[in-house]
N, C-alpha and C positions, 0 to 999 in steps of 0.2 A: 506563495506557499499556502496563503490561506486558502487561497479559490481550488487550490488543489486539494487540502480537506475537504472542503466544503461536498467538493465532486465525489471523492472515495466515499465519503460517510455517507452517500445513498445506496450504499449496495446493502443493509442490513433494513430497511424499510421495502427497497422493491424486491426484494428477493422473498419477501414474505406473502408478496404478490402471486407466489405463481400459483400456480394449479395443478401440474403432472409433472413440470419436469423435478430434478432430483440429483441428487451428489452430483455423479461424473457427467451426465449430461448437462446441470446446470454451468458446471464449469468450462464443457466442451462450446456451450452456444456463447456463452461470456467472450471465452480468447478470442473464436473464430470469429467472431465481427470485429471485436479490436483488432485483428490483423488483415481483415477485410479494408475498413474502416480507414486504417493507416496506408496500406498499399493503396488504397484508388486514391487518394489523396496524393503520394507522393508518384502513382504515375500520370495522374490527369494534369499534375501540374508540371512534371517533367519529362514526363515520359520515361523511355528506358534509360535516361543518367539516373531517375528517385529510386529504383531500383537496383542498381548495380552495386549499392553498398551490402546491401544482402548477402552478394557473395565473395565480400574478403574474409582473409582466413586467419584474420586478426584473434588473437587469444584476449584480448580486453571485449570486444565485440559477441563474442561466444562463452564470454565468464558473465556477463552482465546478464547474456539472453537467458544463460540458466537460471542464473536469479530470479530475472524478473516471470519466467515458468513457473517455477517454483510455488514464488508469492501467488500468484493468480490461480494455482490449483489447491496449493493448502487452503487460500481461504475462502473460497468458496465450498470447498469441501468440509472445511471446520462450519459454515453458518449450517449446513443442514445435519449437522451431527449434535450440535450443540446448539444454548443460547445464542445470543449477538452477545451480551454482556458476558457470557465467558470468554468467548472469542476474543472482545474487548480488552479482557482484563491482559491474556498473555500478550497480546499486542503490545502492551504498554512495556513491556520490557523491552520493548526497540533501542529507547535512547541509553538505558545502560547496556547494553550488548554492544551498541557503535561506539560508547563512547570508551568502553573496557578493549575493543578492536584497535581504536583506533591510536589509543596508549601504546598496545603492544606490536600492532606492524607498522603504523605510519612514527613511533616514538613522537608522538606529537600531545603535551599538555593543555588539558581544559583549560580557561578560566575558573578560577574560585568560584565566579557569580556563578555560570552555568554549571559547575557539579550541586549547588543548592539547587539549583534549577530542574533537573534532573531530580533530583531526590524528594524534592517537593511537590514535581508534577506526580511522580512515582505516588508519592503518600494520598495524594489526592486520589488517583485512579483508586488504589487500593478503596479509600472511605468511600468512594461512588457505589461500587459494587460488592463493598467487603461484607454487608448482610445477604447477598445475594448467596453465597458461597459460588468456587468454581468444582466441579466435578471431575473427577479424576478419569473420564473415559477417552473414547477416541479421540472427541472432539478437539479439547486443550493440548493434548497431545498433536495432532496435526496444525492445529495454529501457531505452535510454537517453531515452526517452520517458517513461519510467515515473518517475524522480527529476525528470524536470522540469517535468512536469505536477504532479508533487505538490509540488514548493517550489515553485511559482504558484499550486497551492492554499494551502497554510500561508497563506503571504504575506497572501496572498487574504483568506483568513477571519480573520488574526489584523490584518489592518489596516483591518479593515470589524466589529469586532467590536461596538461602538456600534451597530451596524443588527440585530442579532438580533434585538431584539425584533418590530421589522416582516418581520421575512423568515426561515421556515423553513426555516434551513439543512442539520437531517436531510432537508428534501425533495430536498438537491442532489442527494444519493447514489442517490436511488429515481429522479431525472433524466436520472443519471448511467449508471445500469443500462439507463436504456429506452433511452437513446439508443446506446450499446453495443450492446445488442441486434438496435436497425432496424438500423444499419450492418453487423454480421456475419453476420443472416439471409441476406438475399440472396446471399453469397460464401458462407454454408455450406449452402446446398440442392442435391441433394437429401440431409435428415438420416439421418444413418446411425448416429449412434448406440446400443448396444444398452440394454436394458433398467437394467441394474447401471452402465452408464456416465451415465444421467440421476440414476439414483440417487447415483452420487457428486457431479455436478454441483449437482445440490439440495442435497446437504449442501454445499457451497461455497459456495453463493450464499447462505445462509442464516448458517450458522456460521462463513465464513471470508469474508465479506462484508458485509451486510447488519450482522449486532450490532456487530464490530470501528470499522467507517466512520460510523455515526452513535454509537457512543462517542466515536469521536476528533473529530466534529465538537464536540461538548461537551466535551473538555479542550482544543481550542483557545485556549477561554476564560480559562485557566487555565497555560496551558504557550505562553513564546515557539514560532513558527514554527522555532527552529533548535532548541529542547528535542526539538519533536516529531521533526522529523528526525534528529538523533541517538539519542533514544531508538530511534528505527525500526530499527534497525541491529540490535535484537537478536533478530527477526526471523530474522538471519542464524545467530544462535548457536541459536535456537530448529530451526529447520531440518536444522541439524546431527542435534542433537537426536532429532529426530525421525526421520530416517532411521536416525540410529545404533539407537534403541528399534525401531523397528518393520518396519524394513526390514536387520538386523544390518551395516549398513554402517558400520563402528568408523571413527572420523577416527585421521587419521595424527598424527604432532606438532606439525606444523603447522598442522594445525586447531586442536589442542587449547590449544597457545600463542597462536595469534591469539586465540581465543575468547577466553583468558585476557587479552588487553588491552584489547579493546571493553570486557570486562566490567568490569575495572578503568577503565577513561578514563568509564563510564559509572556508574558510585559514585561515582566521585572528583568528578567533576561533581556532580552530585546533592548531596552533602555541603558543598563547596566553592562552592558560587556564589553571589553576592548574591542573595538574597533576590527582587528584583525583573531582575534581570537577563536581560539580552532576549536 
C-alpha cells in the first residue's frame, strides 16, 4: 500500500509538467493509456481468455468500473481547476467517509486505535495545509468526488470479497479507464496536446495508474476498506515530497508537522490494531 502512494502521489508534480494539454483532455490521454496499458498486458499474456472478463455482466464488476471512472476524471479535473493542496485537502476526507460507510452498510465496528487514527491523520492534513486556505470554487467541489467514489469503492470490493473468484476485479480498473475516456473525448476535442505532454500522460496512465490500482484491488483482500483509506493519505505526504525533490518547493512548518502526524497516526495504527480489525 505504500508503493501504491508512492505511485498515485506523482500525478500533482507531472501534471504540472505539461504544456497544452488541459482539463478534459488531460484526463482523456491519462485513462486511455491505463486501459491501453492494462489490455496489452492482459492480452499479450493471455490472449483472448485476459480479455474475456471484460464482458461479464456482473453488477460488482460495473459498480467498481464506475468508481474507479469517476476517481480518475474528478481528479484530474480538480488538479487543473485548483491547487494540488486543495485537491489534497478534500482527499483527505476519504478515511472518514469509508469508515462512516462502512459502520452503516457493512454494520462493521472500527477499532478504538484506528478511529484515533483517522482523526489524527485528519487533524494533521488539516495543520499541513490549513494556512493555505481551500477555495470554495469548482475545483474542491469536483474533488470531492474523488474520496467518495473511492470509499464506495473500498466498501464495494471489501464487502463482495467472496466473489473474486468469479469476477475479475483488475478488469474494473481497465473499465474504469475506458469508460473515462468515452466520456472526456468528446468535451476535449479538438486535441491539442503536444508531443512531450502525451508523453507525460503515458507515463501516468501506466506508472501512476494502471500498476498502483490493480495492486490495491489485490490488498483489498487483505486490508479493511478504512486500512485502505487511511493508508491513502500518505499519498499526501508523498506529494510533498515530491515537489519538494524535484520541483525545490521546501514545505513550510506546517507541512512538515502535519506530515509528522499522518505519519505517526499511521505507524501507530499499523502497530496498535487488532489483528483482524476492520
Amino acid at each position: 500500500m505504500v508503493l501504491v502512494t508512492l505511485l498515485w502521489s506523482t500525478a500533482g508534480v507531472v501534471s504540472r509538467q505539461l504544456e497544452s494539454a488541459r482539463s478534459f483532455e488531460v484526463t482523456f490521454w491519462r485513462s486511455a493509456f491505463t486501459a491501453l496499458a492494462l489490455l496489452l498486458w492482459w492480452g499479450l499474456r493471455e490472449g483472448r481468455a485476459g480479455l474475456r472478463p471484460l464482458l461479464q455482466r456482473s453488477p460488482l464488476l460495473w459498480g467498481s468500473a464506475l468508481c474507479w471512472a469517476t476517481m480518475f476524471t474528478a481528479f484530474m479535473m480538480a488538479l487543473t481547476l485548483t491547487t494540488v493542496a486543495n485537491v489534497l485537502v478534500v482527499m483527505a476526507l476519504g478515511p472518514l467517509m469509508t469508515a462512516v460507510l462502512g459502520w452503516v452498510l457493512l454494520k462493521r465496528r472500527m477499532a478504538a486505535v484506528t478511529v484515533w487514527a483517522v482523526l489524527v491523520a485528519g487533524a494533521g492534513v488539516a495543520w499541513m495545509f490549513g494556512g493555505q486556505g481551500v477555495d470554495l470554487g469548482w475545483g474542491p467541489l469536483v474533488a470531492l468526488a474523488v474520496p467518495v467514489a473511492a470509499s464506495i469503492n473500498w466498501t464495494l470490493l471489501q464487502s463482495h470479497a467472496e466473489q473474486a473468484a468469479q469476477v475479475s476485479l483488475p478488469h474494473a480498473v481497465a473499465l474504469g479507464a475506458l469508460l473515462s475516456s468515452a466520456v472526456t473525448l468528446p468535451l476535449a476535442w479538438p486535441l491539442q496536446a503536444s508531443g512531450a505532454d502525451v508523453a507525460w500522460l503515458a507515463l501516468l496512465g501506466v506508472t501512476q495508474l494502471a500498476i498502483p490500482c490493480v495492486l490495491l484491488v489485490h490488498l483489498t483482500r487483505v486490508l479493511s476498506a478504512t486500512e485502505v483509506a487511511l493508508l491513502a493519505l500518505l499519498e499526501l505526504v508523498f506529494g510533498v515530497a515530491w515537489v519538494w525533490a524535484l520541483a525545490g518547493e521546501a514545505p513550510g512548518p506546517n507541512t512538515l508537522s502535519g506530515a509528522g502526524l499522518v505519519l505517526a497516526a499511521l505507524v501507530f495504527n499499523e502497530l496498535k490494531r487488532p489483528a483482524r480489525a476492520q
